[in-house]
HTML snippet that shows the backbone in 3Dmol.js (N, CA, C, O; Angstrom):
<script src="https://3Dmol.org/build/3Dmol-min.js"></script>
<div id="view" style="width:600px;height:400px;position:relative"></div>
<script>
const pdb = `
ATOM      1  N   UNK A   1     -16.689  18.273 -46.532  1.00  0.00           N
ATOM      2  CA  UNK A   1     -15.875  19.149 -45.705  1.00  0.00           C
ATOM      3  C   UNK A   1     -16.222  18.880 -44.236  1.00  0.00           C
ATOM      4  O   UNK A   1     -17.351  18.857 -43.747  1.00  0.00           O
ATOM      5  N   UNK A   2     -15.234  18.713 -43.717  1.00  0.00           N
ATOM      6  CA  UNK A   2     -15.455  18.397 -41.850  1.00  0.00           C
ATOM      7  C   UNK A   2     -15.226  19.782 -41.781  1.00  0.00           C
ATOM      8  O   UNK A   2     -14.692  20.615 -42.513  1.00  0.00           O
ATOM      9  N   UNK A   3     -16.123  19.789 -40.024  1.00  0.00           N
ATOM     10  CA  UNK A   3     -16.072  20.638 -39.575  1.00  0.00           C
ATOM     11  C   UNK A   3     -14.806  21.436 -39.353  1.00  0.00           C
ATOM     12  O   UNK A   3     -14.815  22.639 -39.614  1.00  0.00           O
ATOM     13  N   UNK A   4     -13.423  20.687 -38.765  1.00  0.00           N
ATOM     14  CA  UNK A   4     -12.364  21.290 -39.087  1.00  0.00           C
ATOM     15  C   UNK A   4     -12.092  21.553 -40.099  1.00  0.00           C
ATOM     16  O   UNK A   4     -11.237  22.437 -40.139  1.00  0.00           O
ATOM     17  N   UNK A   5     -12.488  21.121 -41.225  1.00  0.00           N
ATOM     18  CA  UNK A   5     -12.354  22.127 -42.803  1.00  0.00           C
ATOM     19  C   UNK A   5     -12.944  23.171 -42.657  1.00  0.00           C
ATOM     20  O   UNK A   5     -12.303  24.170 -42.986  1.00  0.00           O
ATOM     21  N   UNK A   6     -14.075  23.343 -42.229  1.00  0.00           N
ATOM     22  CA  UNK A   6     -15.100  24.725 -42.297  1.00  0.00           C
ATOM     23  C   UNK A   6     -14.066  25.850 -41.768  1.00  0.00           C
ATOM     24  O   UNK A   6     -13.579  26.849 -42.297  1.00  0.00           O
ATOM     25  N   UNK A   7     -13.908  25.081 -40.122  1.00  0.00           N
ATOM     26  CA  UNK A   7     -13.015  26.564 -39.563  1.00  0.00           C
ATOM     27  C   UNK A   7     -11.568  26.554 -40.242  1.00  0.00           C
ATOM     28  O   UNK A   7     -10.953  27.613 -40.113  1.00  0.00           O
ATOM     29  N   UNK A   8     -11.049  25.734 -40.807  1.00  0.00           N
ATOM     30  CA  UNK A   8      -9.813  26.272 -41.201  1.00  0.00           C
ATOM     31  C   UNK A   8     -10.059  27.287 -42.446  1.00  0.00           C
ATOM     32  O   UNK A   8      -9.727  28.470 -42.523  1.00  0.00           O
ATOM     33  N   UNK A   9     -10.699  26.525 -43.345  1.00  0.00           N
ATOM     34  CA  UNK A   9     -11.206  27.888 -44.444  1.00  0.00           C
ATOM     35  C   UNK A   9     -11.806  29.105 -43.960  1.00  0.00           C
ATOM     36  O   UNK A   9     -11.789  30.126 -44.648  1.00  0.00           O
ATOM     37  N   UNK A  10     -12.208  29.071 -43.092  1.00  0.00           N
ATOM     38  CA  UNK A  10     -12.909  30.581 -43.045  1.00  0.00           C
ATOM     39  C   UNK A  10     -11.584  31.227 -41.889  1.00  0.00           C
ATOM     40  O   UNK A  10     -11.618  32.323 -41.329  1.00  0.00           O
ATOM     41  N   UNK A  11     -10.721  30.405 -41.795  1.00  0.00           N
ATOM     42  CA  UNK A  11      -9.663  31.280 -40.767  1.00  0.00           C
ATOM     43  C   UNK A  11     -10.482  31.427 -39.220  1.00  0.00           C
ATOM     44  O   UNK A  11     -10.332  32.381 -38.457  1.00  0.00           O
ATOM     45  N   UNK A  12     -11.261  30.387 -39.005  1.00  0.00           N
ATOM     46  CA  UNK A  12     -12.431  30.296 -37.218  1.00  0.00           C
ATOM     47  C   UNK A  12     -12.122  29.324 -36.235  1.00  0.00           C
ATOM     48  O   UNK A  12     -11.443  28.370 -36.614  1.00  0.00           O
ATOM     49  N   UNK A  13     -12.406  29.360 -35.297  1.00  0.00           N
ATOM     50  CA  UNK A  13     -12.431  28.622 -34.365  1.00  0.00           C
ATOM     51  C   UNK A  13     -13.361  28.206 -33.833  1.00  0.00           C
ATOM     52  O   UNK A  13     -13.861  28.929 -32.972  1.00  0.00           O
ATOM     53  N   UNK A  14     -13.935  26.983 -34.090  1.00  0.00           N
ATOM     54  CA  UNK A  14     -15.574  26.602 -33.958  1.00  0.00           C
ATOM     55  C   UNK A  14     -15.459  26.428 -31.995  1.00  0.00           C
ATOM     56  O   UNK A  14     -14.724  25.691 -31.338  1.00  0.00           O
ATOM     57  N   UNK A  15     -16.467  27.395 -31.549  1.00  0.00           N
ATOM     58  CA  UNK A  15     -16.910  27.010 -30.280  1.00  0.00           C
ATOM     59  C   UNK A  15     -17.856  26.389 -30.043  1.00  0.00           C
ATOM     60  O   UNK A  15     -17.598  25.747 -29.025  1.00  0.00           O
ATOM     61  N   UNK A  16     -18.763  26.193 -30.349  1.00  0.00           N
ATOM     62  CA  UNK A  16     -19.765  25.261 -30.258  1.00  0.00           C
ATOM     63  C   UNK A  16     -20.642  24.228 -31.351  1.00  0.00           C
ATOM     64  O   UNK A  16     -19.946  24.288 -32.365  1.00  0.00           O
ATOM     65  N   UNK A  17     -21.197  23.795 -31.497  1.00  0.00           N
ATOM     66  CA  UNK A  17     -22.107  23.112 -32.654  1.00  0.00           C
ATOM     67  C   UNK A  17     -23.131  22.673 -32.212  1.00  0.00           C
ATOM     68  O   UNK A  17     -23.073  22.210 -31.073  1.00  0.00           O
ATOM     69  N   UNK A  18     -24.481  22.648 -32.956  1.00  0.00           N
ATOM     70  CA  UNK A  18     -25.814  22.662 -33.055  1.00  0.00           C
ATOM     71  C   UNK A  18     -26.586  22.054 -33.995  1.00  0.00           C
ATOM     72  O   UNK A  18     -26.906  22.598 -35.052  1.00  0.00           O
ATOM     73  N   UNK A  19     -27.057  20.419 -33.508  1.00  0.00           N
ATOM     74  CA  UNK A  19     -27.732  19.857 -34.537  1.00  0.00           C
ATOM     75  C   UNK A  19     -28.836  20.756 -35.307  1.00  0.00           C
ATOM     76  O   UNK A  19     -29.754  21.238 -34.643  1.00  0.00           O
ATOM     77  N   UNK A  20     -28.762  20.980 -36.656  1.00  0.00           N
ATOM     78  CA  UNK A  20     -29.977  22.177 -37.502  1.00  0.00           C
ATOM     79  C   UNK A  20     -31.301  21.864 -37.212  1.00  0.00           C
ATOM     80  O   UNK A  20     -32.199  22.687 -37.392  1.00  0.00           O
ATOM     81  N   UNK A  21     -31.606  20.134 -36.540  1.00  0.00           N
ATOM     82  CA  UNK A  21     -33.323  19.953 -36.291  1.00  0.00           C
ATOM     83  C   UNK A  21     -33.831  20.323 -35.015  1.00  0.00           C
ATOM     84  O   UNK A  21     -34.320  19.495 -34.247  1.00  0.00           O
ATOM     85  N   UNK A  22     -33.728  21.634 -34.741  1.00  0.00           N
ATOM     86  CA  UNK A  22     -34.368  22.484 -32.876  1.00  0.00           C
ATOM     87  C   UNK A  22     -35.746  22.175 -33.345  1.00  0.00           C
ATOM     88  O   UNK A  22     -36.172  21.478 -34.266  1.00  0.00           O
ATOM     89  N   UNK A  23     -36.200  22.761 -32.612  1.00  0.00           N
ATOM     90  CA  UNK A  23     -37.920  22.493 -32.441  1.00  0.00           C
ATOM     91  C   UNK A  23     -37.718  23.670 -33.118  1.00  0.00           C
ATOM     92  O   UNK A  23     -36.760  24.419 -33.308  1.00  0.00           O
ATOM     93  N   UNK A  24     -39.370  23.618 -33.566  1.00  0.00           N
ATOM     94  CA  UNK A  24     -39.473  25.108 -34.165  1.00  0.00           C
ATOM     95  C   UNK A  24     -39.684  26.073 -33.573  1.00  0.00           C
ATOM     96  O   UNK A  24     -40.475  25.893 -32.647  1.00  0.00           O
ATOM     97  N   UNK A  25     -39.146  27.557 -33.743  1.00  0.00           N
ATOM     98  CA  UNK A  25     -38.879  28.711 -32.986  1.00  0.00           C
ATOM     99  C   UNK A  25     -37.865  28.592 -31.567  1.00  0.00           C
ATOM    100  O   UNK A  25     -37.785  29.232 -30.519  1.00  0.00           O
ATOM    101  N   UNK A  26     -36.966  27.101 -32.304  1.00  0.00           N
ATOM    102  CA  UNK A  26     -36.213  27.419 -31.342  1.00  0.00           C
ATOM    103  C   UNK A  26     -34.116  27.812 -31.839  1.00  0.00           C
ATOM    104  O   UNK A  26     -33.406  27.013 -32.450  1.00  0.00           O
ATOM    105  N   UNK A  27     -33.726  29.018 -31.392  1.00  0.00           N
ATOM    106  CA  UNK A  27     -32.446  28.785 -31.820  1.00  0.00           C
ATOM    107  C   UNK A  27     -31.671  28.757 -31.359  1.00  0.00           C
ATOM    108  O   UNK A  27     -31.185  29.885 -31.270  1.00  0.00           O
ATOM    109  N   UNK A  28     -30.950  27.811 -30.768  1.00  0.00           N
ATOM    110  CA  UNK A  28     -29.956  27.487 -29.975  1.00  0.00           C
ATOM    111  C   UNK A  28     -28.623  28.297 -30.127  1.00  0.00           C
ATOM    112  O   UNK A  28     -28.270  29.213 -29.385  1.00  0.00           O
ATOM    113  N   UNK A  29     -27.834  27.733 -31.385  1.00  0.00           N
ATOM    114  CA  UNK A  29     -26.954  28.300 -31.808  1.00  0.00           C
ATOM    115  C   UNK A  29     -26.638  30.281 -31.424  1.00  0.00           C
ATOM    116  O   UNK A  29     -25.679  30.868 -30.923  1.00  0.00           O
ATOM    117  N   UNK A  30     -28.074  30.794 -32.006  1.00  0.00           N
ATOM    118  CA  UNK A  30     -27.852  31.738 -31.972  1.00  0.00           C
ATOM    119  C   UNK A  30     -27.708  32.600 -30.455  1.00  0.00           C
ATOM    120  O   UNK A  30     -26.992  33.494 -30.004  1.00  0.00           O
ATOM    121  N   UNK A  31     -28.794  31.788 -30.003  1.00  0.00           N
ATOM    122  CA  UNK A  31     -28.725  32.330 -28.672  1.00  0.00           C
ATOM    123  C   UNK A  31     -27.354  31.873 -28.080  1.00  0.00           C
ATOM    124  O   UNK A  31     -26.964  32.707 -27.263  1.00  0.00           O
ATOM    125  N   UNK A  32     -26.588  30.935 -28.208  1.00  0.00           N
ATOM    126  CA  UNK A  32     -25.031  30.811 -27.745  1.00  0.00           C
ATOM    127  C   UNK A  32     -24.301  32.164 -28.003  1.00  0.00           C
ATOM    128  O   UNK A  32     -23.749  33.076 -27.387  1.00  0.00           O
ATOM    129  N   UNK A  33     -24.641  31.741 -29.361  1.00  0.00           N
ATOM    130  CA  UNK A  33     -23.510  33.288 -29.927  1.00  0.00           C
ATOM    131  C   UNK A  33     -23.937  34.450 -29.804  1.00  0.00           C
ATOM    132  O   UNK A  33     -23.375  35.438 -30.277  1.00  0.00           O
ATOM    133  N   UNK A  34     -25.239  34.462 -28.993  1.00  0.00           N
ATOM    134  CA  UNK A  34     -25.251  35.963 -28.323  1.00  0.00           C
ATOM    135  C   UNK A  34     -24.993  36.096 -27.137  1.00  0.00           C
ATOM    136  O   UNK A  34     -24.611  37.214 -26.790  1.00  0.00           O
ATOM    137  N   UNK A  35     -25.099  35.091 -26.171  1.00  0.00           N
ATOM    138  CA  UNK A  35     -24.438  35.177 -24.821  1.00  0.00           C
ATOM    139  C   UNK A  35     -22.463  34.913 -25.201  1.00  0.00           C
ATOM    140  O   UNK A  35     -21.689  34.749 -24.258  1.00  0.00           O
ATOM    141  N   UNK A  36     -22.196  34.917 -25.986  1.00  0.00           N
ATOM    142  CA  UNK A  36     -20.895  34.981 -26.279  1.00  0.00           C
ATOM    143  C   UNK A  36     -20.706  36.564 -26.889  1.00  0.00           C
ATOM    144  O   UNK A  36     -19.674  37.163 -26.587  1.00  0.00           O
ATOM    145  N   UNK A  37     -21.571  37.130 -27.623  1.00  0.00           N
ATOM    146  CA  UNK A  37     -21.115  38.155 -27.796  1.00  0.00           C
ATOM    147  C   UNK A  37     -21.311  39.319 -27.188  1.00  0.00           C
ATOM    148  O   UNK A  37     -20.940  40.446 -27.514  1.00  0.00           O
ATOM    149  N   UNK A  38     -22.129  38.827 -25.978  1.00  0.00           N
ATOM    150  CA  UNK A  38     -22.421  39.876 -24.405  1.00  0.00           C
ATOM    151  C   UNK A  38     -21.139  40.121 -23.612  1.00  0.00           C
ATOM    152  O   UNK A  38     -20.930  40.998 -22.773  1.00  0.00           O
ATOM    153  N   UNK A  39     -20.163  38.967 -24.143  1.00  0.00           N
ATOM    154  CA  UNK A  39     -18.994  38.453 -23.222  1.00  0.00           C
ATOM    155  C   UNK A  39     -18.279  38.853 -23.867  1.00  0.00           C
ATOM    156  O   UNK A  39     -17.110  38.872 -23.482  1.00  0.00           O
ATOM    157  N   UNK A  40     -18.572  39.289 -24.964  1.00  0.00           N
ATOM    158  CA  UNK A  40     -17.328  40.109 -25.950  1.00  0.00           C
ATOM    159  C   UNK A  40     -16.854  39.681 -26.914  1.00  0.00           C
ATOM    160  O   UNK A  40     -16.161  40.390 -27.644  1.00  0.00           O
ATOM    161  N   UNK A  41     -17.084  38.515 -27.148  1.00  0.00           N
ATOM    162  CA  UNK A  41     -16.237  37.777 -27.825  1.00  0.00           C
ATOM    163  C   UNK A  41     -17.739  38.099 -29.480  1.00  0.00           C
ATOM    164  O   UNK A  41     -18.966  38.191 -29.531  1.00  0.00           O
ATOM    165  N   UNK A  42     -16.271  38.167 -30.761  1.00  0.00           N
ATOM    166  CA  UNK A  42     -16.758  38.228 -31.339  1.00  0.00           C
ATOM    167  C   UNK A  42     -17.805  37.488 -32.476  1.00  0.00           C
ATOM    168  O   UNK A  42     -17.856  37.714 -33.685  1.00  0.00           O
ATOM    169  N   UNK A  43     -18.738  36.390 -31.556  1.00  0.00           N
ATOM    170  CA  UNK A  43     -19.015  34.693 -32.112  1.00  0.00           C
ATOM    171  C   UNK A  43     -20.012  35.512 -32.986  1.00  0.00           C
ATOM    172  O   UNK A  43     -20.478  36.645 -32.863  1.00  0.00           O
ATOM    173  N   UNK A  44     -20.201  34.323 -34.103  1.00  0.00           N
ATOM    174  CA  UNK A  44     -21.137  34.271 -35.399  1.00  0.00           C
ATOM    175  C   UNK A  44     -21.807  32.908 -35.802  1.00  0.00           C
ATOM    176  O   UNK A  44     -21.254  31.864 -35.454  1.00  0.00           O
ATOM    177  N   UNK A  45     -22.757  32.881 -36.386  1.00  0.00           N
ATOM    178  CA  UNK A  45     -23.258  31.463 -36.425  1.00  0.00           C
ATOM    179  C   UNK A  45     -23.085  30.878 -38.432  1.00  0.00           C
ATOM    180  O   UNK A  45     -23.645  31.428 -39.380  1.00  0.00           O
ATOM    181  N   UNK A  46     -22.268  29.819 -38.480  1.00  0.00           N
ATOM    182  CA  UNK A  46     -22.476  29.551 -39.601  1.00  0.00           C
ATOM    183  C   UNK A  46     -22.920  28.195 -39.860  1.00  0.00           C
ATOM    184  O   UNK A  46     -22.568  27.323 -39.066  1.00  0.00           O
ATOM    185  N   UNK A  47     -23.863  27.799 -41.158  1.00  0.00           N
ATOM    186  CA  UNK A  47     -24.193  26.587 -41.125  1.00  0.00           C
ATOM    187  C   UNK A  47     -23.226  25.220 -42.132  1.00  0.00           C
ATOM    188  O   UNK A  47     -23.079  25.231 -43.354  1.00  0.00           O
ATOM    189  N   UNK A  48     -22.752  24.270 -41.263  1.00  0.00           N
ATOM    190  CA  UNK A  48     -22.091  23.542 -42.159  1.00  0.00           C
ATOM    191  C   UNK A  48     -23.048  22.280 -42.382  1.00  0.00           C
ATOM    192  O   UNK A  48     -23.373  21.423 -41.560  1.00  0.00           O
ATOM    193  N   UNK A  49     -23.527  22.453 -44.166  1.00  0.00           N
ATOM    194  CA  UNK A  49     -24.172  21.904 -44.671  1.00  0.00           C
ATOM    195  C   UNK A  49     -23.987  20.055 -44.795  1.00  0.00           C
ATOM    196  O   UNK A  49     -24.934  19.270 -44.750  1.00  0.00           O
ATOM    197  N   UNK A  50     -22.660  19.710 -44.942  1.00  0.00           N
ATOM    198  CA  UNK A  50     -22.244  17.882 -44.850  1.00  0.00           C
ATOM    199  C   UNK A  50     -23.222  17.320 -44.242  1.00  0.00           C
ATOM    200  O   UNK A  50     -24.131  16.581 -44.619  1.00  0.00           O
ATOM    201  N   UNK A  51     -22.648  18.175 -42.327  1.00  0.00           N
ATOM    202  CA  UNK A  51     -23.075  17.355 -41.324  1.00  0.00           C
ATOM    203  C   UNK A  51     -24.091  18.190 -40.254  1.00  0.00           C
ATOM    204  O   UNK A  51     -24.064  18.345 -39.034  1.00  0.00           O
ATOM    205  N   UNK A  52     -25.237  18.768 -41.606  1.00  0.00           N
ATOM    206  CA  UNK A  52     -26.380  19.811 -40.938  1.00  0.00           C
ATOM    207  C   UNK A  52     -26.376  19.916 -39.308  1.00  0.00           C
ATOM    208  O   UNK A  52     -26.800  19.228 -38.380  1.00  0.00           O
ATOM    209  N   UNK A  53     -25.524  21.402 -39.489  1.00  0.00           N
ATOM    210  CA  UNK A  53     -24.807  21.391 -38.138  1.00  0.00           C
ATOM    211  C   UNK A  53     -24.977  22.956 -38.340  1.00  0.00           C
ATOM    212  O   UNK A  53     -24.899  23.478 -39.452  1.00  0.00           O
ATOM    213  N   UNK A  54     -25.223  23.680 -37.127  1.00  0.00           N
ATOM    214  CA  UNK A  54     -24.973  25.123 -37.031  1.00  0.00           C
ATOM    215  C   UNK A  54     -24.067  25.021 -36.157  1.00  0.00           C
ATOM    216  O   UNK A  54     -24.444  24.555 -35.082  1.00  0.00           O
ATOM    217  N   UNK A  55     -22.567  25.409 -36.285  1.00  0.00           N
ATOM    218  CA  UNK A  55     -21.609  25.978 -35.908  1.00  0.00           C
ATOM    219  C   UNK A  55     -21.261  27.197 -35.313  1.00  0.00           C
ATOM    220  O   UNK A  55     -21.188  28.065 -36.183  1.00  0.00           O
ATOM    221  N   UNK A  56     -20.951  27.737 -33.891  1.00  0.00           N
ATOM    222  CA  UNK A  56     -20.742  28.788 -33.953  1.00  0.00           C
ATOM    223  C   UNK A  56     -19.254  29.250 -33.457  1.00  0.00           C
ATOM    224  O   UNK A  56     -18.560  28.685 -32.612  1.00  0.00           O
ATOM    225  N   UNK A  57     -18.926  30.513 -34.265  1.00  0.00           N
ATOM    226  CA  UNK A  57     -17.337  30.412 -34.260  1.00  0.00           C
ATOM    227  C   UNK A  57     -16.524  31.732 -33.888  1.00  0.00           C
ATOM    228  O   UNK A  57     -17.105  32.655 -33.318  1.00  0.00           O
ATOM    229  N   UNK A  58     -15.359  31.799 -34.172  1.00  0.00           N
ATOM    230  CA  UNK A  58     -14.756  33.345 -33.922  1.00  0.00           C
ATOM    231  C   UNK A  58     -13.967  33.389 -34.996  1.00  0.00           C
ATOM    232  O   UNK A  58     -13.978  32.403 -35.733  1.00  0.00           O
ATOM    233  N   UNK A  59     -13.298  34.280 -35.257  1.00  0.00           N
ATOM    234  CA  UNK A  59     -11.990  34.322 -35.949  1.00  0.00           C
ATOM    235  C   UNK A  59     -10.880  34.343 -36.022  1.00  0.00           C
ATOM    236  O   UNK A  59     -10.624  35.547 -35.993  1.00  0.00           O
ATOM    237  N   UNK A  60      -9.791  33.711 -36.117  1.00  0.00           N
ATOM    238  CA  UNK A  60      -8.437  33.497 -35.769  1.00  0.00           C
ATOM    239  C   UNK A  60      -7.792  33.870 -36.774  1.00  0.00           C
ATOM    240  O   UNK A  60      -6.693  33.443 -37.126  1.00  0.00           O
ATOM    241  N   UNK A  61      -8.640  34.940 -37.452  1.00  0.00           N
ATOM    242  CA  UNK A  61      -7.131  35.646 -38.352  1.00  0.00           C
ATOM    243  C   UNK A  61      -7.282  36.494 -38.690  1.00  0.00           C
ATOM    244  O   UNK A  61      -8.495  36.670 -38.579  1.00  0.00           O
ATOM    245  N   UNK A  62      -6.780  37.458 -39.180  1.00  0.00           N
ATOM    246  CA  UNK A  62      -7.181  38.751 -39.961  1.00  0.00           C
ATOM    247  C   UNK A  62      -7.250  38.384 -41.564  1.00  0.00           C
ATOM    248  O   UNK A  62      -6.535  37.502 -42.039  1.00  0.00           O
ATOM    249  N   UNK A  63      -8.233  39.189 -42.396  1.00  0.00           N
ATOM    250  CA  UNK A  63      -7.741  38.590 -44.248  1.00  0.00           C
ATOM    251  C   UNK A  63      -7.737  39.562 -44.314  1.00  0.00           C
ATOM    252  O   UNK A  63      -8.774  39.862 -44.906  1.00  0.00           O
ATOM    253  N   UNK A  64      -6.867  40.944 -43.931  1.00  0.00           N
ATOM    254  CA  UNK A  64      -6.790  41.830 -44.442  1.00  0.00           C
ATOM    255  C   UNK A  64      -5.431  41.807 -45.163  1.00  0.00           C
ATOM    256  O   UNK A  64      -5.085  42.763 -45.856  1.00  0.00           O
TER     257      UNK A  64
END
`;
const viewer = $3Dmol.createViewer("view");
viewer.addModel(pdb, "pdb");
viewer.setStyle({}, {cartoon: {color: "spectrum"}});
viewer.zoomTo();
viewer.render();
</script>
């Protein structure tokens, strides 16, 4: 699954990506998607396993 597979299945819009090997105690990703979600925006971090990648994304749809 490419990364554009990831966000199309989950209905996201990948804003950023994050090789999974940081140093240790370090988290990039997350800290993105919390200065994104200071800004309002509703980012989340998910990991796409293929191309060990932390992704972080929003949502572009409702599944209700």
């Amino acid at each position: 699954m490419t990364e554009l597979e990831v966000a199309a299945a989950m209905g996201a819009k990948v804003l950023e990506r994050f090789p999974a090997g940081a140093p240790r105690g370090s988290w990039p990703a997350e800290e993105y998607a919390a200065r994104r979600r200071a800004q309002g925006e509703p980012a989340t971090v998910v990991m796409d396993l293929k191309s060990d990648a932390f992704l972080v994304v929003v949502r572009t749809r409702d599944d209700d």
